[in-house]
NUZATOR-571642 format. One record per residue (C-alpha): residue number from 1; residue in one letter; x, y, z. Coordinates in pm, whole numbers, plus 50000, padded with zeros to 5 digits. Example, Ala and Ser with C-alpha at 12.3 -4.5 7.8 and 13.67 -1.06 7.14 Angstrom:
# NUZATOR-571642
[1 a [51230 49550 50780]]
[2 s [51367 49894 50714]]
END
This chain:
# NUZATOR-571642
[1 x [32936 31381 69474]]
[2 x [32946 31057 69245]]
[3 x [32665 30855 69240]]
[4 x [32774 30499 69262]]
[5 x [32611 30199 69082]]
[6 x [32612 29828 69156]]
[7 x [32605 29662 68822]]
[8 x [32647 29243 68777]]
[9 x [32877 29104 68511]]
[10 x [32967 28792 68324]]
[11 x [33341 28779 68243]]
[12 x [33323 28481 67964]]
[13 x [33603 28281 67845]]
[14 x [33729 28218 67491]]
[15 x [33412 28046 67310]]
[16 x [33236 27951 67664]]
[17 x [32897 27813 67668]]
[18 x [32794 27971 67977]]
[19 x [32447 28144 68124]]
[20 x [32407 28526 68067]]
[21 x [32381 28575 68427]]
[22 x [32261 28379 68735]]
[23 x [31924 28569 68712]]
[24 x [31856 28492 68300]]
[25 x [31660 28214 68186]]
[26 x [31866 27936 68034]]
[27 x [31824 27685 67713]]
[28 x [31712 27375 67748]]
[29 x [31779 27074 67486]]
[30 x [31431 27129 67318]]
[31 x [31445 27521 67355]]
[32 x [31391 27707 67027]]
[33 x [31538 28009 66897]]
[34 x [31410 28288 66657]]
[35 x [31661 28462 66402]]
[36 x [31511 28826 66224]]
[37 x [31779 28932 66000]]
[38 x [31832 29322 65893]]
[39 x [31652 29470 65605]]
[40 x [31507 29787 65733]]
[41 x [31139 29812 65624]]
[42 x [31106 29526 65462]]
[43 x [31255 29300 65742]]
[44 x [31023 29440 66023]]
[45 x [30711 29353 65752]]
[46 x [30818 28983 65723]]
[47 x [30852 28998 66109]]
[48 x [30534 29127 66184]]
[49 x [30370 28835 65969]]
[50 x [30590 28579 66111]]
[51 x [30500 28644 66465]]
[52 x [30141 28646 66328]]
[53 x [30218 28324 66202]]
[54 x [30373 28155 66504]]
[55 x [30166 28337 66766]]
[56 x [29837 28167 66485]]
[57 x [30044 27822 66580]]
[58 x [30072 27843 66939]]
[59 x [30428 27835 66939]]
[60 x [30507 28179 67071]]
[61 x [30474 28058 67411]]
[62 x [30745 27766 67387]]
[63 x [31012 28011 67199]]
[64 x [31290 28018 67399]]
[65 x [31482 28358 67246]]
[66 x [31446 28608 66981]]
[67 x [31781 28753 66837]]
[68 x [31731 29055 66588]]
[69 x [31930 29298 66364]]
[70 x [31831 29674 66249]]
[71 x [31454 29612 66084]]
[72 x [31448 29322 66287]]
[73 x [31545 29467 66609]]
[74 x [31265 29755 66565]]
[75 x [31022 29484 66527]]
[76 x [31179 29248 66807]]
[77 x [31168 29583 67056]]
[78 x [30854 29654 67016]]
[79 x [30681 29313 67044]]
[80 x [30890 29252 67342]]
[81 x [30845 29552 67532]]
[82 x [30472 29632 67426]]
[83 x [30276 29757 67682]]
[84 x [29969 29562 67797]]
[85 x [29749 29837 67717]]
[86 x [29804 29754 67315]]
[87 x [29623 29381 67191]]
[88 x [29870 29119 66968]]
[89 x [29555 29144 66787]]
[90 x [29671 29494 66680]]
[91 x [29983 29512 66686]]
[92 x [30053 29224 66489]]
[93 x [29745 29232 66267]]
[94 x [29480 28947 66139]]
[95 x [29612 28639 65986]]
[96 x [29471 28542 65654]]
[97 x [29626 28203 65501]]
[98 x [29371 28222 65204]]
[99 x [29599 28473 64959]]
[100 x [29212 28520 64741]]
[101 x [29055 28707 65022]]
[102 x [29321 28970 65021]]
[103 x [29154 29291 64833]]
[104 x [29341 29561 64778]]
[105 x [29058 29738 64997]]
[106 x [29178 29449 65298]]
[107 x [29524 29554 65274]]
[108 x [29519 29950 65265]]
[109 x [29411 29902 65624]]
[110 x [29625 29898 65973]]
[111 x [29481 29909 66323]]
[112 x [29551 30156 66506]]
[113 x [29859 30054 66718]]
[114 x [29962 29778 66438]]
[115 x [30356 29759 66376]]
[116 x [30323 29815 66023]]
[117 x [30294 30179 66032]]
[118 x [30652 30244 66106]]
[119 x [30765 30209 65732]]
[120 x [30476 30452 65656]]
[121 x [30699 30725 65830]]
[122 x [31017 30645 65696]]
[123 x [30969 30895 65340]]
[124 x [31354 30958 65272]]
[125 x [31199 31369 65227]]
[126 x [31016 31316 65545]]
[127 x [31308 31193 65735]]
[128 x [31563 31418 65693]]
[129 x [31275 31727 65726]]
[130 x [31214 31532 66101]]
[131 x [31640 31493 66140]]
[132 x [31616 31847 66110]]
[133 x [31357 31920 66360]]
[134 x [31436 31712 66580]]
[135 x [31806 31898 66640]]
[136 x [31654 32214 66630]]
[137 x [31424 32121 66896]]
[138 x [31689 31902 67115]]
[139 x [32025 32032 67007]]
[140 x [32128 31672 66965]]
[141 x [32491 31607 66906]]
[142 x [32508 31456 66531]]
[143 x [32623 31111 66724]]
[144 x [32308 31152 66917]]
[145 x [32083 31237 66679]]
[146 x [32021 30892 66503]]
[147 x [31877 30777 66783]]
[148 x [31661 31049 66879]]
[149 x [31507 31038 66517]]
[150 x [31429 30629 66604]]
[151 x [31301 30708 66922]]
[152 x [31034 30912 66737]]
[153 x [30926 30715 66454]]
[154 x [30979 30374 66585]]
[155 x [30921 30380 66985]]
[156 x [30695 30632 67046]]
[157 x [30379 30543 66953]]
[158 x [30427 30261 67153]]
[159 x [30490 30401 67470]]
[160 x [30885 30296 67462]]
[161 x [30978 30691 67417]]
[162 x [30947 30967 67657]]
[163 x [31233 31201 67592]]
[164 x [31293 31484 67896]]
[165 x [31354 31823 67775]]
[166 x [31715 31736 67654]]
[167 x [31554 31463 67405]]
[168 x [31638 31134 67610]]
[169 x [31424 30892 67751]]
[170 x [31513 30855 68102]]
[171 x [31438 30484 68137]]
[172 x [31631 30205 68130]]
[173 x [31575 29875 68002]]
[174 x [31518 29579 68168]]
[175 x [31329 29235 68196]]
[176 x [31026 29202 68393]]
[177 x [30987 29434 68742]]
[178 x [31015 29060 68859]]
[179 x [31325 28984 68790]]
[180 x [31441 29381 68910]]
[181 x [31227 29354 69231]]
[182 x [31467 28998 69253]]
[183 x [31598 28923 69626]]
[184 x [32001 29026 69548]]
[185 x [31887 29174 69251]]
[186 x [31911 29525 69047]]
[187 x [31701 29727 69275]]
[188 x [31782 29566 69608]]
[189 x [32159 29662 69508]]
[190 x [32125 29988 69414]]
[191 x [31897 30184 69626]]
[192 x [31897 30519 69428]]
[193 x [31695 30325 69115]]
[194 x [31361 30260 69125]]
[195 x [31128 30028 68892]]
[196 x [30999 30359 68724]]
[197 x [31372 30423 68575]]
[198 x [31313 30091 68355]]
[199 x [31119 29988 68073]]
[200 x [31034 29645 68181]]
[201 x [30835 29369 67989]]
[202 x [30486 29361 68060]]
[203 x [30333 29007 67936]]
[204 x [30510 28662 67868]]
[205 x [30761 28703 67565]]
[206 x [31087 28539 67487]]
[207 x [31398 28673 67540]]
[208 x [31530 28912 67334]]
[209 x [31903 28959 67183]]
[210 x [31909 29280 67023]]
[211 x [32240 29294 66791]]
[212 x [32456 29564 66676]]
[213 x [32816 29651 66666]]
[214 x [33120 29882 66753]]
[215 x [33443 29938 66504]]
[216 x [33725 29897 66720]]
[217 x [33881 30210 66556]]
[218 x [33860 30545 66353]]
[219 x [34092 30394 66095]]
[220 x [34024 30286 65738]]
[221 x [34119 29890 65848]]
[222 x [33899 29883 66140]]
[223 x [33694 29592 66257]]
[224 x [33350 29501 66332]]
[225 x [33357 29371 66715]]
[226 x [32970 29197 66742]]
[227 x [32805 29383 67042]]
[228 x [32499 29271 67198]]
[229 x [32190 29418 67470]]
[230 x [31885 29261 67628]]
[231 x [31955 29318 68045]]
[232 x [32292 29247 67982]]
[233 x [32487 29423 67707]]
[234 x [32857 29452 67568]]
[235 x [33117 29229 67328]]
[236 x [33139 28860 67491]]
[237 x [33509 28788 67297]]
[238 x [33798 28975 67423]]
[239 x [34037 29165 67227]]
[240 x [34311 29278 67315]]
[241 x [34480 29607 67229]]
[242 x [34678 29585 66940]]
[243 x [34872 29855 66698]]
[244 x [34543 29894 66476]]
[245 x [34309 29919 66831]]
[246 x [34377 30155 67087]]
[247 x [34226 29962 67362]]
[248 x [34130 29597 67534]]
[249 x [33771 29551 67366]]
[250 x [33491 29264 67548]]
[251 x [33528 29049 67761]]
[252 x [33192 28972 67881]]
[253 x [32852 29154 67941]]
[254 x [32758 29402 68194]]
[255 x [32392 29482 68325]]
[256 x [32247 29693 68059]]
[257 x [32178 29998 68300]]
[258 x [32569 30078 68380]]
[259 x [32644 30117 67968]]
[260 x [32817 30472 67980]]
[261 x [32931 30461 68317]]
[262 x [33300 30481 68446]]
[263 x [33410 30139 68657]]
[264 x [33517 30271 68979]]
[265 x [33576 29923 69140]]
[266 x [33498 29602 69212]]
[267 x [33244 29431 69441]]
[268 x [33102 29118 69550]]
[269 x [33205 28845 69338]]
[270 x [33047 28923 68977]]
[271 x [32962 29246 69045]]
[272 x [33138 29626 69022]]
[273 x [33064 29937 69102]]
[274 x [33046 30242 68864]]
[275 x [32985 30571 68814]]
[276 x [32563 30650 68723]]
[277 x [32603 30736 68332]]
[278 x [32512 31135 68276]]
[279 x [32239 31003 68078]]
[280 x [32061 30653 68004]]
[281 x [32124 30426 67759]]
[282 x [31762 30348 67669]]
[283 x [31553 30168 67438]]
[284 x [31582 30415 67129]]
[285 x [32004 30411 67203]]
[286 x [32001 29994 67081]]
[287 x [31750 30018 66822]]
[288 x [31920 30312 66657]]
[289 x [32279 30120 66707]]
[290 x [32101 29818 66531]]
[291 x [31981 30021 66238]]
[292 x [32301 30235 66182]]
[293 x [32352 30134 65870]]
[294 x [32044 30394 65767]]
[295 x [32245 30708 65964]]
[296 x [32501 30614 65803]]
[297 x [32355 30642 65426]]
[298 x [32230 30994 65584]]
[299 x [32526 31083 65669]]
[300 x [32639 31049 65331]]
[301 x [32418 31187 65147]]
[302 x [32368 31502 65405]]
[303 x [32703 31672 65460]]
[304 x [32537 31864 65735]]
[305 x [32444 31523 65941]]
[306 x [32877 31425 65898]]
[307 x [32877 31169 66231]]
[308 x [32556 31037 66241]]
[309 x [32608 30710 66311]]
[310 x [32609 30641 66742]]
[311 x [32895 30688 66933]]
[312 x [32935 30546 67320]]
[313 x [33200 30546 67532]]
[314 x [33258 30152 67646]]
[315 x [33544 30054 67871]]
[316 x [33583 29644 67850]]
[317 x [33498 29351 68136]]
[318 x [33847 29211 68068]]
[319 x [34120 29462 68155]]
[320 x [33853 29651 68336]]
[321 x [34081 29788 68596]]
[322 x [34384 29920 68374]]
[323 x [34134 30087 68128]]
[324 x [33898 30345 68102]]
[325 x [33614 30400 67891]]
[326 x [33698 30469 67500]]
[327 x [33485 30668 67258]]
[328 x [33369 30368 67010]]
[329 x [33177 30428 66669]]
[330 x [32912 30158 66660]]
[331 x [32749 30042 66329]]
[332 x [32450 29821 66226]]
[333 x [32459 29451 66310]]
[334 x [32445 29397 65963]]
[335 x [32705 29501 65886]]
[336 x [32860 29233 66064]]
[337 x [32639 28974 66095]]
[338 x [32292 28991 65914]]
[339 x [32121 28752 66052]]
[340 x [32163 28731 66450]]
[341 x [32238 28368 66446]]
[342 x [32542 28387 66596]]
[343 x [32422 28544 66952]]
[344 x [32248 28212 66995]]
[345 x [32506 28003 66886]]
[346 x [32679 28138 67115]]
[347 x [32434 28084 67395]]
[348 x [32413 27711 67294]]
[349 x [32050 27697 67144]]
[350 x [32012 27392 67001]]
[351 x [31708 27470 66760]]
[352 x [31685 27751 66553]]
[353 x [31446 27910 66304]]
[354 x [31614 28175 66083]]
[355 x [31428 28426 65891]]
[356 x [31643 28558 65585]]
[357 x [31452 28831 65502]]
[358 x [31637 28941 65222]]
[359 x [31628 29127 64897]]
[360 x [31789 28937 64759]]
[361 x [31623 28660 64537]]
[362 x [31745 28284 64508]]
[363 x [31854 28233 64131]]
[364 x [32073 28058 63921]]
[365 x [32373 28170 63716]]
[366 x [32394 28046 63396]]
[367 x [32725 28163 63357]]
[368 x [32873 28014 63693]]
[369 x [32625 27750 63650]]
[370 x [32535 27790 64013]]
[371 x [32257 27899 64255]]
[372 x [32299 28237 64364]]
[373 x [32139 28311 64733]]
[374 x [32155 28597 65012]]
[375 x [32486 28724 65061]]
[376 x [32461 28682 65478]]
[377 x [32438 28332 65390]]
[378 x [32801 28213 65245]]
[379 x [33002 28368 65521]]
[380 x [32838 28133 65732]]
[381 x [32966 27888 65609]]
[382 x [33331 28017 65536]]
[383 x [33250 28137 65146]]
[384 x [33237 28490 65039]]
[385 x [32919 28620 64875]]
[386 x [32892 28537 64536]]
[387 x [33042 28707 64253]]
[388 x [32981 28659 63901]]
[389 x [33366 28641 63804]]
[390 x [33457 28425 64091]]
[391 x [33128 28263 64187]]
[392 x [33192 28145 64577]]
[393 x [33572 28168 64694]]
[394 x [33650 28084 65023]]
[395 x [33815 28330 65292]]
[396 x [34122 28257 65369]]
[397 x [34456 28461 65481]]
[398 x [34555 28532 65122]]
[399 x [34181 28629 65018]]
[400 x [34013 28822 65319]]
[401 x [33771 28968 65114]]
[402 x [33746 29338 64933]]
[403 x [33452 29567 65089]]
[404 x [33179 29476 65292]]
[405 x [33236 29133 65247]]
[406 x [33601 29158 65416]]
[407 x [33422 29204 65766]]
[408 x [33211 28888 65722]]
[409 x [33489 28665 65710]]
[410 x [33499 28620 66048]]
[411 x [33164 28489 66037]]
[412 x [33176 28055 65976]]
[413 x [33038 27851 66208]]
[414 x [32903 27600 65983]]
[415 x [33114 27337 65773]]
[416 x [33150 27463 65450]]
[417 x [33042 27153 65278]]
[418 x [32694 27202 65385]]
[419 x [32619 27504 65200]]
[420 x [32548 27309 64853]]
[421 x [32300 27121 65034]]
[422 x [32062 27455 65141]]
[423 x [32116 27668 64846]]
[424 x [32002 27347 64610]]
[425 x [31750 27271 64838]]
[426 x [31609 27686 64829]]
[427 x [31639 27665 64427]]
[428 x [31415 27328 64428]]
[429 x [31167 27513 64697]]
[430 x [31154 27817 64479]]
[431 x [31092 27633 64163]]
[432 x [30770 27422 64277]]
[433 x [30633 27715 64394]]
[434 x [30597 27695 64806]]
[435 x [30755 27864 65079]]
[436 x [31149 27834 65056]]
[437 x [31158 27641 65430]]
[438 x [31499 27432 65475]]
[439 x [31581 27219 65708]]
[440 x [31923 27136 65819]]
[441 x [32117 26958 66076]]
[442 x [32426 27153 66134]]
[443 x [32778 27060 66318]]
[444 x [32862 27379 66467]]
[445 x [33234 27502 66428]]
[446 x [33393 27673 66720]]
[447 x [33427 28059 66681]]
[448 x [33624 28304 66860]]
[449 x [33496 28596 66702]]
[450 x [33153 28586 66870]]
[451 x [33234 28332 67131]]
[452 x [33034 28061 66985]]
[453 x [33171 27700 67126]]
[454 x [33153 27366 66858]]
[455 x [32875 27225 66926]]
[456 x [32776 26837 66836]]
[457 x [32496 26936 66605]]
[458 x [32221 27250 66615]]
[459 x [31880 27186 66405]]
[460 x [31813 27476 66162]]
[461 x [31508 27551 65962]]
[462 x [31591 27850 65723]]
[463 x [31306 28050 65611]]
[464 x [31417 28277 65319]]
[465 x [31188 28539 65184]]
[466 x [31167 28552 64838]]
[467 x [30878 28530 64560]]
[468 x [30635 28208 64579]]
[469 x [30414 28169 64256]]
[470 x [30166 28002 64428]]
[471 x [30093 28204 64652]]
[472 x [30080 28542 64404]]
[473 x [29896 28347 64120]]
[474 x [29626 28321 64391]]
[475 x [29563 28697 64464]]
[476 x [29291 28859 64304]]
[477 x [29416 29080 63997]]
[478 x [29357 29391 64107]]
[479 x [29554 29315 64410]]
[480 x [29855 29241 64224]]
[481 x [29870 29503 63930]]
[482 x [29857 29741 64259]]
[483 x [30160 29552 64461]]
[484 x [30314 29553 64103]]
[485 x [30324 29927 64060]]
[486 x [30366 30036 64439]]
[487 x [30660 29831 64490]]
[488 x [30813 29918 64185]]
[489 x [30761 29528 64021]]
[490 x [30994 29402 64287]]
[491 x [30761 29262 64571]]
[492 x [30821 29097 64818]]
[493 x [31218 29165 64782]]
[494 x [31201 29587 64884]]
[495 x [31509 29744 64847]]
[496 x [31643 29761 65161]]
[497 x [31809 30143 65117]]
[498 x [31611 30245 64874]]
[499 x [31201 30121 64996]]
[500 x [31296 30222 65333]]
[501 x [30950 30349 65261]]
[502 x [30639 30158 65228]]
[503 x [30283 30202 65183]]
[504 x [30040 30004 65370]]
[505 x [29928 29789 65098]]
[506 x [30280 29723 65065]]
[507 x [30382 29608 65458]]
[508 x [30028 29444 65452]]
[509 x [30119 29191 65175]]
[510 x [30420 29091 65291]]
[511 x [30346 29025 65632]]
[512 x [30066 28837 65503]]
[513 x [30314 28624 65289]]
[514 x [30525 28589 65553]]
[515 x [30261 28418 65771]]
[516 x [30119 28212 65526]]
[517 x [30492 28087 65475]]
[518 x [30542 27992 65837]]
[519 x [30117 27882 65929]]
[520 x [29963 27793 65592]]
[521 x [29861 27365 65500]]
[522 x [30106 27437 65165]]
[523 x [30287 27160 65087]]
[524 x [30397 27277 64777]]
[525 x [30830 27228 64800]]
[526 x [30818 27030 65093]]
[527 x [30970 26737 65202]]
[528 x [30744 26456 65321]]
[529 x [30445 26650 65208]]
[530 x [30403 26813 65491]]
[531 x [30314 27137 65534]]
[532 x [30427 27483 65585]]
[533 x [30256 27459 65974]]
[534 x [30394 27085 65998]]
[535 x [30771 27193 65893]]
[536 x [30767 27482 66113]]
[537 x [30587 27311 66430]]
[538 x [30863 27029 66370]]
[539 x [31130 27222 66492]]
[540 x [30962 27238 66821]]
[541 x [30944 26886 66869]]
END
């Protein structure tokens, strides 16, 4: 016999401002939005000081939303679901705005349950030894297996993994028991769930977008379709089947719980019914889809791990009735869009704070004679990344792009004569010495791609990782010849791919960087004199 569910969804028009569901919390004019871009190991570090930083400022409590991708998303999942039995205190660690008190002794230290030790387990030699394990020990499928490995290293410590024998977690994910416990809502419609089957979150947070995305074929042309999960997941745009897809993709957003299922029909208005999916899709299934981009440099490198990057069946909102559920491969948000901006453009946030935590260093070419900045950037703003034959050429239907760069081209929502503005504004911060903090008022372009509508005008303060002499010059020496020769002379811009590992002293300095960029009374590169706690407390009014 089937098991049916009830499951609420949100069919959404072409570029529709509209609320995620009757039941989600919606933004106001003053709300405020948090951006953590990708960048595996190095990205979670600059989140974990950056939430140190805000949470230092007060300001946690009056963030509206946090959107993530890959590293981000590991750090956004755990702070949002932590359980209440592990302290902030802990798990984001001490905040020290004075950059001469931090001994090298100081920073080879992490509390027990603090968020930094996840890069400590991510040794490219440990890693694959644990891949191996961990499908002896399950028999995951190679698809499956990705996640599995996440689950491990990322979640578990944490309480947010507790695989059955076959190597899932059987929990959902959720908001609060609250909002499931609602009057019409998730349990009161489906009687054969109870608040156990969810992970839920257990203290006041903000609301979390956690971003990935699905290729909408096998083929060597396909495209990146931007997929999204909190307690509502899927692709909001539709597309429609077409010679190079074999399938209607989006649509809208379906309650997190029925991902996997088969629709069987509808129900009340806003709501279908569907099949209960054989397994769950669960905490460790999104933060592995948001990190892909590492299975996927497994996958090469391991011919024996060929298809591990996740794989889900996903049947559309739009079209629901005419199509089943197709086998998707998903990839890292990245991959598509860096930065998670988009998923609250979309949502209409009006104020947003965007951490670029990048690798990638603001310089200038002297060739080009222009200032060279993090390739998620451009896109926004309709320009490819740069190149130093080309320098920054706009997309366009003769010139989509060669490489990864062709799937950011459907990225612009900003006018493209606002880019000069920020990346001359980052070279000037970088060059007296502060924290690179930016702030822009933005028209907002409509875009179909991830159903963002135009918008008037969105205030933006960019935060860009990247080295700030002041700050270094004020560490004590022995401090920095040790970051110097741990992070191979590169600190704070890790290597994504290749510092997926890092040492304590490592994550400890740059979340400490990262929180004296956001909290500290710096002034240095700012307009107004103000300072790095009066810039970022601006953008909440």
């Amino acid at each position: 016999m089937t098991i049916s569910l009830t499951a609420g969804i949100l069919p959404l028009r072409p570029a529709q401002r509209a609320p995620d569901s009757a039941r989600s919390p919606q933004p106001g004019a003053r709300s405020v939005g948090l951006c953590f871009s990708g960048g595996g190991s190095r990205a979670l570090s600059c989140a974990m000081g950056q939430l140190r930083g805000l949470r230092h400022l007060g300001l946690l409590d009056d963030t509206f939303a946090i959107s993530s991708v890959s590293g981000g998303t590991w750090a956004n999942t755990l702070f949002t679901y932590l359980p209440a039995s592990i302290s902030d205190d802990d798990f984001l660690g001490d905040v020290e705005l004075d950059p001469s008190r931090l001994t090298l002794a100081r920073l080879d230290e992490l509390p027990a349950n603090n968020l930094g030790w996840v890069p400590t387990r991510f040794d490219p030699a440990r890693v694959v030894e644990n891949l191996y394990r961990l499908k002896e020990d399950y028999g995951y499928a190679n698809n499956e297996l990705w996640q599995g490995f996440i689950g491990e290293q990322v979640l578990k410590d944490y309480g947010l993994w507790s695989p059955s024998a076959d190597g899932f977690d059987p929990r959902y994910f959720s908001w609060t028991e609250r909002y499931l416990e609602a009057p019409n809502g998730i349990l009161a419609q489906n009687p054969t769930l109870r608040a156990g089957d969810f992970i839920t979150v257990q203290r006041k947070r903000p609301y979390p977008v956690f971003n990935t995305s699905l290729f909408n074929s096998d083929g060597v042309d396909a495209e990146l379709m931007p997929y999204e999960a909190n307690f509502m997941l899927g692709v909001r745009a539709a597309f429609p089947k077409s010679a190079q897809q074999p399938g209607d993709i989006g649509g809208g957003l379906i309650d997190s719980f029925a991902m996997r299922s088969a629709y069987l029909g509808e129900g009340n208005p806003g709501e279908v019914h569907t099949s209960r999916p054989q397994r769950a899709f669960s905490l460790s299934d999104i933060a592995g889809c948001s990190s892909a981009a590492f299975a996927q440099m497994f996958e090469e490198q391991y011919p024996e791990f060929r298809g591990l990057v996740p794989r889900y069946n996903y049947w559309p909102i739009k079209g629901r009735a005419e199509q089943p559920a197709l086998d998707y491969r998903f990839a890292d948000g990245g991959s598509l869009e860096n930065l998670g901006l988009n998923a609250l453009l979309a949502r209409g946030v009006p104020r947003l704070i965007v951490f670029i935590n990048t690798d990638e260093g603001v310089r200038r070419d002297p060739a080009r004679q222009d200032t060279v900045v993090s390739s998620d950037l451009p896109p926004l703003f309709g320009l490819q990344p740069f190149s130093p034959a080309h320098g920054y050429v706009p997309y366009g239907p003769y010139d989509p792009g060669q490489g990864a760069a062709r799937l950011f081209r459907h990225n612009q929502v900003f006018e493209t004569s606002a880019f000069d503005e920020l990346k001359q504004k980052l070279l000037t911060a970088k060059r007296a010495g502060g924290a690179l903090l930016v702030r822009q008022t933005l028209r907002v372009l409509s875009n179909p791609w991830f159903n963002v509508p135009a918008q008037e005008q969105v205030d933006v303060l960019w935060v860009y990782n990247d080295n700030v002499s002041s700050w270094w010059s004020q560490l004590p020496t022995e401090t920095r010849i040790a970051l110097d020769i741990e992070s191979l002379d590169d600190f704070p811009l890790y290597n994504t791919f290749t510092q997926l590992y890092l040492t304590p002293v490592m994550v400890n300095a740059l979340a400490h960087l990262a929180c004296w960029q956001v909290a500290s009374s710096s002034t240095l590169g700012n307009a107004g004199g103000m300072s790095n706690a009066e810039v970022v407390r601006g953008v909440f009014g």
